[in-house]
C-alpha positions in Angstrom: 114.9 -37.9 -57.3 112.3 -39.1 -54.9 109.0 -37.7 -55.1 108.1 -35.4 -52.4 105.9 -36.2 -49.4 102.1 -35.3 -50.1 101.0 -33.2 -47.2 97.4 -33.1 -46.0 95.5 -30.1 -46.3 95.5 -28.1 -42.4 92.1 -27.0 -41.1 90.4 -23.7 -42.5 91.8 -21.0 -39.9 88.5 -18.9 -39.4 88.5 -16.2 -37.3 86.9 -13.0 -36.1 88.3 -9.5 -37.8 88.1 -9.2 -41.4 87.3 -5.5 -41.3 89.6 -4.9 -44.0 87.5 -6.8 -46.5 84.3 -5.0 -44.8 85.1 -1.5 -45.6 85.9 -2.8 -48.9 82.8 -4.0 -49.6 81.2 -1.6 -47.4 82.6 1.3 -47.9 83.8 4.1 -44.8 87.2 4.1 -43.1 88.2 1.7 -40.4 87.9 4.5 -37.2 84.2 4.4 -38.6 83.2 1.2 -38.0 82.5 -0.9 -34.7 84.1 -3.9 -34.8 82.2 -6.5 -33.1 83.7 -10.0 -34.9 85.9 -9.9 -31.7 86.1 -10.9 -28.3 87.8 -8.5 -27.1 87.0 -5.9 -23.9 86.0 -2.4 -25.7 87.1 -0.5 -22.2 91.2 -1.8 -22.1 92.8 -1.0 -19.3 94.3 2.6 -19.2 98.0 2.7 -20.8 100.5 5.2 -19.8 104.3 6.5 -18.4 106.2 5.1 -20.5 110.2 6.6 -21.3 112.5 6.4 -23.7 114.1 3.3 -22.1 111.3 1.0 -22.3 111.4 0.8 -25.8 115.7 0.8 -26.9 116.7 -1.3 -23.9 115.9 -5.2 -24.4 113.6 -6.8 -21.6 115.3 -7.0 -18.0 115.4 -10.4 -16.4 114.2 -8.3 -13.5 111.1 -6.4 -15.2 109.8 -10.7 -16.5 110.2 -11.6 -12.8 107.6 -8.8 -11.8 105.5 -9.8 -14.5 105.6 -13.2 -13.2 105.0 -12.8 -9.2 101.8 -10.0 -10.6 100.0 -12.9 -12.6 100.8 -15.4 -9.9 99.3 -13.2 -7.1 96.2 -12.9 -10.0 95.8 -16.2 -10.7 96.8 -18.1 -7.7 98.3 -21.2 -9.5 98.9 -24.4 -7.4 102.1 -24.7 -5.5 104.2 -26.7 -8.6 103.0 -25.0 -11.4 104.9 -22.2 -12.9 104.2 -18.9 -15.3 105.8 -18.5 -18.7 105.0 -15.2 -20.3 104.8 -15.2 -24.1 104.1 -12.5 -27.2 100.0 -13.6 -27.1 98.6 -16.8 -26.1 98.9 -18.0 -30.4 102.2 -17.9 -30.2 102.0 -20.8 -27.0 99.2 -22.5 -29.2 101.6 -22.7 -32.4 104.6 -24.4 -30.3 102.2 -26.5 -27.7 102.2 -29.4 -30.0 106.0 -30.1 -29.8 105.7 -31.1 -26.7 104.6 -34.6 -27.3 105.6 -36.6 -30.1 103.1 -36.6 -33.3 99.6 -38.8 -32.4 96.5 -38.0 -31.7 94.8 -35.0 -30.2 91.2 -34.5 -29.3 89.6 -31.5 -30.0 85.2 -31.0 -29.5 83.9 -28.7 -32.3 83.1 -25.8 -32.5 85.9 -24.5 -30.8 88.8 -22.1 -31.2 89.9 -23.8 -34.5 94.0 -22.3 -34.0 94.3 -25.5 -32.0 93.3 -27.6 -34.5 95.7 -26.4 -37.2 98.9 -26.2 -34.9 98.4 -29.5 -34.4 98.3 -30.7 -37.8 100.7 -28.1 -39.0 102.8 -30.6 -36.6 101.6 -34.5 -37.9 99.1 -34.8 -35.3 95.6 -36.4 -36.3 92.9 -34.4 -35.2 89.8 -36.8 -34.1 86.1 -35.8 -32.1 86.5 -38.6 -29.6 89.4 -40.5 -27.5 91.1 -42.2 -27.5 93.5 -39.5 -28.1 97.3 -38.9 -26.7 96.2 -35.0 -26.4 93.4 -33.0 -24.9 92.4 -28.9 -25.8 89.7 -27.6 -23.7 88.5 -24.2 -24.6 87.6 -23.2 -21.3 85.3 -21.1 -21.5 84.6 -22.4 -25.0 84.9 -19.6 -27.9 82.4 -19.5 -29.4 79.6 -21.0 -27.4 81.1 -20.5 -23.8 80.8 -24.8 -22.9 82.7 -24.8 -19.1 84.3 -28.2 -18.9 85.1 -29.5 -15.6 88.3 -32.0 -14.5 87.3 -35.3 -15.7 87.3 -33.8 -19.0 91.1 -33.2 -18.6 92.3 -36.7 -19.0 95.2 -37.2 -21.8 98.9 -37.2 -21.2 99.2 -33.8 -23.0 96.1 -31.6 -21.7 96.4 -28.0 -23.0 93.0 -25.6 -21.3 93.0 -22.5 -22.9 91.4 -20.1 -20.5 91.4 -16.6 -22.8 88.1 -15.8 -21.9 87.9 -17.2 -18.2 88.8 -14.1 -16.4 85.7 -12.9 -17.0 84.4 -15.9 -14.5 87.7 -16.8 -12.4 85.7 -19.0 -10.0 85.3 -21.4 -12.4 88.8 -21.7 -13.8 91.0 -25.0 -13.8 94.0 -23.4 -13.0 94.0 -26.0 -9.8 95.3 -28.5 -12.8 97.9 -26.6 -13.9 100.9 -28.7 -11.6 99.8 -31.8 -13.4 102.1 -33.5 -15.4 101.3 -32.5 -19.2 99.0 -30.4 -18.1 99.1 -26.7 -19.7 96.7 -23.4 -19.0 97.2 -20.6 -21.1 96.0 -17.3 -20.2 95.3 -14.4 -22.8 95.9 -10.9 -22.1 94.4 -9.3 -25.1 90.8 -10.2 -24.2 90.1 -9.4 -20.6 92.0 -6.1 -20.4 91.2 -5.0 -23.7 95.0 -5.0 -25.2 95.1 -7.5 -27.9 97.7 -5.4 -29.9 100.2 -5.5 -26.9 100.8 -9.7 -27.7 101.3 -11.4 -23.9 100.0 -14.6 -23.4 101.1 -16.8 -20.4 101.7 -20.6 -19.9 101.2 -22.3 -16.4 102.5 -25.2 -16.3 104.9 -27.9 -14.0 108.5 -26.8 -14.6 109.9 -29.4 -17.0 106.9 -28.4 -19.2 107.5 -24.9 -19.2 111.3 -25.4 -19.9 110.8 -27.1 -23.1 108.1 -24.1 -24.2 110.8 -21.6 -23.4 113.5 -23.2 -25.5 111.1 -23.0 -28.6 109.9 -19.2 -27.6 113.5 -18.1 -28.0 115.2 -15.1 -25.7 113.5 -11.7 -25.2 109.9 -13.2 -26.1 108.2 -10.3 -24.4 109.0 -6.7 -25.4 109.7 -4.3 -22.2 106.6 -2.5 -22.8 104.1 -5.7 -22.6 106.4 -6.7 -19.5 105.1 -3.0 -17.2 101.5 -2.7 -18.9 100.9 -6.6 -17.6 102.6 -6.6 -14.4 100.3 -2.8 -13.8 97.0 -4.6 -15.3 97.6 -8.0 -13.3 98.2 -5.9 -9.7 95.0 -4.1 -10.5 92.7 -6.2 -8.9 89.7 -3.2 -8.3 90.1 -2.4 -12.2 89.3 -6.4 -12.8 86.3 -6.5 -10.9 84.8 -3.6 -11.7 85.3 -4.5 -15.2 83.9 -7.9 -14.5 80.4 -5.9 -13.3 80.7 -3.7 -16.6 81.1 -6.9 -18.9 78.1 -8.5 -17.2 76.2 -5.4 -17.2 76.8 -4.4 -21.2 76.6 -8.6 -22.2 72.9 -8.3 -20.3 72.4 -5.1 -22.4 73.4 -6.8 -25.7 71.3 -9.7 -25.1 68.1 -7.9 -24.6 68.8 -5.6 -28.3 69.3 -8.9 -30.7 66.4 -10.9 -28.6 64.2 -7.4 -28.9 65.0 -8.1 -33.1 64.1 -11.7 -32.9 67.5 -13.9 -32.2 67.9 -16.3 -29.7 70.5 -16.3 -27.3 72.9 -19.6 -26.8 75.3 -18.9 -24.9 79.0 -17.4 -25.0 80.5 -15.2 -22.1 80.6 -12.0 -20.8 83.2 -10.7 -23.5 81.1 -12.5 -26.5 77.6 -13.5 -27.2 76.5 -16.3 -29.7 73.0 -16.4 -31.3 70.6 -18.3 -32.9 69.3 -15.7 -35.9 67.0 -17.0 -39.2 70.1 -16.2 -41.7 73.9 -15.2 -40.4 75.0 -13.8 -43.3 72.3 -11.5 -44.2 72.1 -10.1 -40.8 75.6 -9.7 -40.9 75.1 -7.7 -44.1 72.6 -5.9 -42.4 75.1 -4.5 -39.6 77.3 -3.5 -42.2 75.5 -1.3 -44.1 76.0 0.7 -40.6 79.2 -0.2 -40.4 79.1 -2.8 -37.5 80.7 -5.7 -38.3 80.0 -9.0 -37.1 81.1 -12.6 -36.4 79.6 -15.6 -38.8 80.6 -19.3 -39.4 81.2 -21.2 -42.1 80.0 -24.7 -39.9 76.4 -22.9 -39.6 74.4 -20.7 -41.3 72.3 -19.5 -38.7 75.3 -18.6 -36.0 76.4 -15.1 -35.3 78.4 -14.2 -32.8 79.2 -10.6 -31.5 81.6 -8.9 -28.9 80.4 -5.8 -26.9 80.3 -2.4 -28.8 82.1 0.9 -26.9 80.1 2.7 -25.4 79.3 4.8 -28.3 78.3 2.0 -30.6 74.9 1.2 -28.7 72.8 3.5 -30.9 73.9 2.3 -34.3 73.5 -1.3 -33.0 69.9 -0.5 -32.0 69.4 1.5 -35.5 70.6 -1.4 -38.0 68.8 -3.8 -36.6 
């Protein structure tokens, strides 16, 4: 028999959470500890009403078409570009790469580093400068917050994943979105605090979007994500008040870690990166108080943290 094909290795998948593996080195239970190796809003947007219904009857055709005209009245994408809602903006990131056939895509690090390995998990070559066949823009770029602008958009495939740009919508390049090849995504978990609900969204020209649905499958969003985002997205006064809270408690942060000698360097309103003397041992200091944290394995003097509750502040200021 022929040998078998040697595959090259994918990309280390390094991300936030963990806290498992924290309380077991640790020690305390996980509704002890303040998990700040996220990005995600520690305020979500209020959940409730649901009946019986919404959970044994599959998703309505109806209820996706709400969901839709909500985040298109939200986001205002340009006349040509349509919405595809999805179980969490990963699952769009795993199946983006079929769009194209197998070349190369061009990815600036550090970034998000899912993007990276659904592309090679699909043949692509993954290279730091064009000429490239794709683009990914991280936009706001997780975990430094780098805003890229148009001329940055420039392959045939161009994928701008905007999970954290609701937090500065004025800046967003959803204006792109009705280009050929050219795909937004839009996380729900982050902004409105629901990461465990899974809805992501694609904009996108409608050819595009076609092909993404085909590899989604049927019934990609459950009934319940379909009313808690179509609510969330029609709630424009809960947004921008939680826009002022995020800047407000992101301000607050900043002042703490500077107060105990790190240097700010960026991030967004729903993150903050800094600059500290060693990552790991102040992460190891935070969670001896239970506070977990976010380090990298690219630099040792990186740590990133999301925003506590409203409860955390104190311990923050204590282990530190």
């Amino acid at each position: 028999m022929p040998a078998s094909p040697r595959l090259s290795p994918l990309p280390a998948r390094d991300h936030g959470g963990g806290l498992d593996d924290a309380i077991a080195r640790f020690g305390g239970s996980r509704a002890g500890w303040i998990d700040l190796s996220t990005g995600i809003n520690p305020v979500p947007y209020p959940v409730s009403g649901f009946t019986d219904q919404d959970w044994t009857a599959l998703p309505d055709r109806a209820a996706q078409e709400s969901l839709i005209r909500a985040a298109r009245a939200f986001w205002q994408p340009p006349e040509g570009a349509g919405i595809l809602p999805a179980p969490g903006a990963s699952a769009l990131i795993a199946r983006l790469p079929a769009l194209a056939p197998p070349g190369r895509v061009h990815i600036t690090a550090p970034t998000y580093n899912e993007h990276a390995a659904a592309f090679a998990a699909q043949g692509w070559s993954v290279v730091s400068a064009p000429p490239a066949e794709a683009r990914v823009l991280v936009h706001p770029n997780n975990p430094d917050g780098r805003l890229w602008s148009e001329a940055d958009a420039g392959a045939d495939l161009c994928i701008i994943d905007e999970s954290f740009c609701d937090v500065t919508p004025g800046r967003s390049l959803i204006r792109l979105a009705a280009r050929p090849g050219c795909v937004v995504l839009k996380s729900f978990g982050k902004f409105w605090g629901l990461a465990g609900l899974r809805l992501g969204f694609a904009i996108a020209a409608p050819g595009t979007l076609e092909a993404l649905a085909a590899l989604l499958g049927p019934w990609a969003v459950s009934g319940p994500a379909l009313r808690i985002g179509t609510a969330a997205l029609s709630d424009v006064a809960w947004a921008e008040a939680t826009r002022a809270r995020l800047a407000s408690a992101s301000a607050r942060l900043d002042r703490i870690m500077l107060r105990a000698g790190a240097r700010a360097l960026g991030g967004t309103t729903l993150f903050r990166l800094y600059e500290v003397d060693d990552a790991r041992a102040w992460q190891e200091r935070l969670a001896r108080r239970h506070v977990w944290s976010r380090i990298f394995p690219w630099s040792p003097s990186r740590l990133r943290l999301g925003l506590p509750p409203d409860h955390g502040w104190d311990r923050i200021e204590a282990a530190l």
